[in-house]
C-alpha positions in Angstrom: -178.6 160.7 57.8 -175.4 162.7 58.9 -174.0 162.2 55.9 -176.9 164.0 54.2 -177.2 166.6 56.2 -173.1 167.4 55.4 -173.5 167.7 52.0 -174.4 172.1 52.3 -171.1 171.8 54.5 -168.9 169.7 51.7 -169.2 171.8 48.9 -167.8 175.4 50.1 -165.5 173.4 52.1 -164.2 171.1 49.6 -163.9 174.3 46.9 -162.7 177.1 49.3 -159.1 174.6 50.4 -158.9 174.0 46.7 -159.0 177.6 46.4 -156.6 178.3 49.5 -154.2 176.1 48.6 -153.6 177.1 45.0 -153.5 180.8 46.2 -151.4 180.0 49.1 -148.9 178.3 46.0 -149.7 180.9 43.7 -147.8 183.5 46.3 -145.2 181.0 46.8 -144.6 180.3 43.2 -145.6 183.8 41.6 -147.5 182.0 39.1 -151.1 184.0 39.8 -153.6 183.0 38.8 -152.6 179.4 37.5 -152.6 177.3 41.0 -155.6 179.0 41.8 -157.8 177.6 38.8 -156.4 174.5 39.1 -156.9 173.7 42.9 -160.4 175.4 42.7 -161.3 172.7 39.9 -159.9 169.9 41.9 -161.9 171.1 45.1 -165.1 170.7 42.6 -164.4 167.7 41.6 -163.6 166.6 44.8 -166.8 167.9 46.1 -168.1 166.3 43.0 -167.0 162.7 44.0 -168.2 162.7 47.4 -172.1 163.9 46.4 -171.8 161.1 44.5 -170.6 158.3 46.8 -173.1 159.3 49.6 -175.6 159.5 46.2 -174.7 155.9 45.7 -174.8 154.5 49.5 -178.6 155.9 50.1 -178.9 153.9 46.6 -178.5 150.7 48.9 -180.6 148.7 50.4 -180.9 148.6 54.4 -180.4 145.3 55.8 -182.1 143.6 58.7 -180.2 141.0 61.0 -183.3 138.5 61.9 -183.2 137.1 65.2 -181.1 134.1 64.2 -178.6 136.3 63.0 -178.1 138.6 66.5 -174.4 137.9 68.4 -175.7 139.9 71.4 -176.4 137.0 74.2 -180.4 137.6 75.1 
């Protein structure tokens, strides 16, 4: 469930140090706005690939240890 409620956090986050680190580059480099593209597009992806690995966890099924299975001494 945390991970669900991350995913209005991941997005902006994941795009906005793509962004950041192809502008802080771009300054370095003098090569506006080039860096800044590119690093914004890998922050999407980025973004892009995490939506869909938490996608694909919730996609699996919970499992249930039956009594046999417990290590805990009871």
């Amino acid at each position: 469930m945390l991970e669900a409620s991350s995913l209005g956090w991941m997005f902006p986050i994941a795009i906005a140090l793509g962004f950041g680190a192809g502008y802080g580059l771009d300054m370095l480099f003098h090569s506006w706005p080039w860096l800044t593209i590119i690093f914004s597009v890998f922050g999407m992806i980025a973004a892009f690939i995490n939506l869909f690995r938490i996608g694909l966890a919730k996609d699996e099924p919970p499992t249930v240890s039956t009594p046999s299975e417990r290590t805990d001494d009871r």
